[in-house]
C-alpha atoms as one frame of an Amber mdcrd trajectory, in Angstrom:
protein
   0.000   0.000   0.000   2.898   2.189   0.251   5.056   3.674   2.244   2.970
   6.044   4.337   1.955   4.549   7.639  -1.457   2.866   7.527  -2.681   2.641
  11.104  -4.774  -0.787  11.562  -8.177  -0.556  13.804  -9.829  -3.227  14.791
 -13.903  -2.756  15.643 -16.491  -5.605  16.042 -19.996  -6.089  14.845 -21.251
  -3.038  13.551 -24.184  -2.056  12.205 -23.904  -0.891   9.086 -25.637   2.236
   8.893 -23.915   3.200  12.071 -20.574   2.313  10.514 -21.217   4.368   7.489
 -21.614   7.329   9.871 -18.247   6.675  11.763 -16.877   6.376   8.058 -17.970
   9.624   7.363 -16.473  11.444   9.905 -13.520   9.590   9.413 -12.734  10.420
   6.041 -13.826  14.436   6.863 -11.169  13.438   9.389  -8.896  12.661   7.139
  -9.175  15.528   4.519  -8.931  18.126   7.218  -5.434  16.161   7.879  -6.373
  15.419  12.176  -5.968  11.472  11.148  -3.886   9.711   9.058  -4.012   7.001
   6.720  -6.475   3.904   8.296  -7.797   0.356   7.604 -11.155  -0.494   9.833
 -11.844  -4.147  10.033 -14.868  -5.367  11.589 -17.972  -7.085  10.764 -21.834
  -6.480   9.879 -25.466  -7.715  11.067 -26.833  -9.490   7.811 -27.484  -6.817
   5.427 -27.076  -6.555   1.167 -26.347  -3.355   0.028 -26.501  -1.778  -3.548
 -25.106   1.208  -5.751 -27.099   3.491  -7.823 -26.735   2.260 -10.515 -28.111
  -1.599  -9.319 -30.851  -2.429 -11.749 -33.722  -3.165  -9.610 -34.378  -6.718
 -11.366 -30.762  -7.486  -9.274 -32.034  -6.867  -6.230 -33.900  -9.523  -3.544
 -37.614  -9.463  -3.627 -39.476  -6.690  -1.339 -40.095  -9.643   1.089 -36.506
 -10.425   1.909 -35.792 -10.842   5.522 -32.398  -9.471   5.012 -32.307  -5.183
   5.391 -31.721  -3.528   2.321 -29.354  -0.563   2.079 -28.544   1.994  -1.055
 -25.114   3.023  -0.762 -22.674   5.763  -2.354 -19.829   3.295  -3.195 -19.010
   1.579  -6.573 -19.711  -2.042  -7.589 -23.488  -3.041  -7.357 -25.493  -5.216
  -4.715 -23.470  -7.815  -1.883 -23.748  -9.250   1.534 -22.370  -8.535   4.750
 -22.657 -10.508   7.435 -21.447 -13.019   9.950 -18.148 -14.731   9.323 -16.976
 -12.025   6.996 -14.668  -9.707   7.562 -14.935  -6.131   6.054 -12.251  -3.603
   5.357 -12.450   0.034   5.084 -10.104   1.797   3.873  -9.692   5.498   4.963
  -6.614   6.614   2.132  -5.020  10.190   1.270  -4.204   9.607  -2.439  -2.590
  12.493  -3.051   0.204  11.995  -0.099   0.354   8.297  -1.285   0.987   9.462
  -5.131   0.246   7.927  -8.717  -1.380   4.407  -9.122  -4.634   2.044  -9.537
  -5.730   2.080  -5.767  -8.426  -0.346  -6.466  -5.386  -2.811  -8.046  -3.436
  -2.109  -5.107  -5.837  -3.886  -2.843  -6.528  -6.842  -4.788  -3.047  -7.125
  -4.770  -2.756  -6.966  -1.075  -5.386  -9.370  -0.300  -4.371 -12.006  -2.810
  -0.890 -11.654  -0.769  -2.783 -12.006   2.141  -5.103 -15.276   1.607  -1.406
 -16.828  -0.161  -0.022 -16.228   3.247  -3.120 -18.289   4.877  -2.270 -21.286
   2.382  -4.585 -20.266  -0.361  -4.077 -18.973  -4.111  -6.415 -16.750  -5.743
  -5.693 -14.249  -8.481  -7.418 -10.743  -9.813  -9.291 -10.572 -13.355  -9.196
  -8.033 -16.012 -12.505  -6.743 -16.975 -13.379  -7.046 -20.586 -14.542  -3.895
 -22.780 -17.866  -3.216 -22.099 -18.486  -6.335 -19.377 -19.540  -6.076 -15.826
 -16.134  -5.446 -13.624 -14.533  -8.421 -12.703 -12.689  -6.228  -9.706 -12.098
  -8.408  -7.047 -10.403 -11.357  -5.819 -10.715 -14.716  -7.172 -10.226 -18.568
  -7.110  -8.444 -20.254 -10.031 -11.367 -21.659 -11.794 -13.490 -17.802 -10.811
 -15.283 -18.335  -8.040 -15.384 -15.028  -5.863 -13.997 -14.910  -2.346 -13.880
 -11.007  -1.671 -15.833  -8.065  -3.267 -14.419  -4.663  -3.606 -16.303  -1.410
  -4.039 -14.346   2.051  -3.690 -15.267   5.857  -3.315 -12.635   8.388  -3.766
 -13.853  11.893  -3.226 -11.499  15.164  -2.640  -8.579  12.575  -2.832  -9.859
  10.196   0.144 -10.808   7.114  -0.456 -13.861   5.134   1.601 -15.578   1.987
   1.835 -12.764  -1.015   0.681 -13.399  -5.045   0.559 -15.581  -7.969   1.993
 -13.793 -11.499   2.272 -16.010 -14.555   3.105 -13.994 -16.360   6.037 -17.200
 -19.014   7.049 -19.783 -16.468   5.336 -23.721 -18.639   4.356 -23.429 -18.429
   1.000 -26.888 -18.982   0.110 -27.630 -15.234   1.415 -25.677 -14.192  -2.199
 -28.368 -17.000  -3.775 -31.093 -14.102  -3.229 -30.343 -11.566  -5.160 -27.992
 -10.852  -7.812 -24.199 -10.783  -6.504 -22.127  -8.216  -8.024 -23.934  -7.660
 -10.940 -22.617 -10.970 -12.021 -25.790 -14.045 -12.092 -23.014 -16.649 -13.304
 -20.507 -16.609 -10.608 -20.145 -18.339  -7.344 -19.612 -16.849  -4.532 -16.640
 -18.903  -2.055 -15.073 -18.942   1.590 -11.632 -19.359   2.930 -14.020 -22.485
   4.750 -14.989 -23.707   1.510 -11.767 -23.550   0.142 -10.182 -25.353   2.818
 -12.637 -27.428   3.131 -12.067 -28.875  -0.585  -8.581 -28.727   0.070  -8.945
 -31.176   3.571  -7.023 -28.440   5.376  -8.358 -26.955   8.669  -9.540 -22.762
   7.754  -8.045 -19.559   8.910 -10.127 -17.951  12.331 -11.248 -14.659  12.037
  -8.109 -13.095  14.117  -5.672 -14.935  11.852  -7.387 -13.642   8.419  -7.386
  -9.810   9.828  -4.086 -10.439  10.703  -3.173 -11.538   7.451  -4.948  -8.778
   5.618  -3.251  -6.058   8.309   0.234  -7.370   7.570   0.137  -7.538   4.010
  -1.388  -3.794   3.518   1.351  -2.746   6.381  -1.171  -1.740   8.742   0.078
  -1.404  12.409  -1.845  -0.679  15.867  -1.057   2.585  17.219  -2.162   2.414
  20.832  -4.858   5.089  20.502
């Protein structure tokens, strides 16, 4: 991620509306330059939330038990909920300088699932095709969605990876814009592989270490 000093913080369950408050003072935080440079991980209550730009035909039918949110990231509707763990990313691009941010954490969390014993790779998105951003297994199932905002330079929102995540929840509507693909866990994955999957603590430590992102003791 750089060489700028990314400070790690480590939250629980959150609701998610009440997290996208916090993440709004954060990055109003961060412009007026009284933070630095932050990754958030915690988790959510079951919730699927959408872009703008969602066609309403992808989204679960008005009698899903699961709360519905509209939100002012990229990338169109996905899950949160137990046994994944969400990262928010709270980024000055301008001090951190030139490059694909949204590259630069695929990158980091392929490094980091390696490091737990598991390869997965990033896609290219066609011309024209629904983005493929993300991270992937080798025959394209989907193991962490990424949707972005940069605004005034600051970045917001960042990634979902399913560590034991029910994967029927991404059955009920249509997952990142994309009806053909499977969604995966690190718990699927290991379990296929007859290996024994990665806690919680050891996947945020995995995705701390390989973004650089250090406890400060505030």
């Amino acid at each position: 991620m750089g060489v700028q000093e990314l400070e790690r913080v480590d939250l629980g369950e959150v609701p998610y509306l009440e997290a996208m408050e916090a993440m709004r003072g954060w990055v109003e935080q961060r412009r007026a330059g009284t933070i630095g440079d932050r990754l958030v991980l915690l988790t959510h209550p079951p919730v699927i939330t959408y872009g703008t730009r969602t066609p309403p035909d992808e989204l679960p039918r008005a009698d899903s038990p699961v709360p519905l949110v509209e939100v002012d990231r990229g990338g169109q509707a996905t899950y949160h909920g137990p046994g994944q763990l969400v990262g928010y990313l709270i980024l000055n691009l301008r001090e951190r300088g030139p490059g694909d941010i949204v590259r630069r954490v695929e990158n980091g969390l392929i490094d980091a699932v390696r490091s737990l014993g598991h390869e997965t790779l990033r896609r290219d998105t066609p011309s024209g095709a629904q983005s493929l951003v993300g991270v992937w297994t080798p025959r394209h199932e989907k193991l962490v969605s990424i949707g972005m905002r940069i605004r005034g330079g600051v970045t917001s929102h960042g990634f979902a990876l399913n560590i034991t995540s029910d994967l029927d929840e991404f059955t009920r509507f249509t997952a990142c814009g994309l009806p053909e693909v499977a969604m995966t866990s690190l718990a699927e994955m290991a379990a296929e592989r007859g290996v024994e999957a990665p806690g919680e603590a050891a996947v945020r430590d995995a995705v701390a270490l390989a973004f650089g992102a250090r406890r400060t003791g505030s």
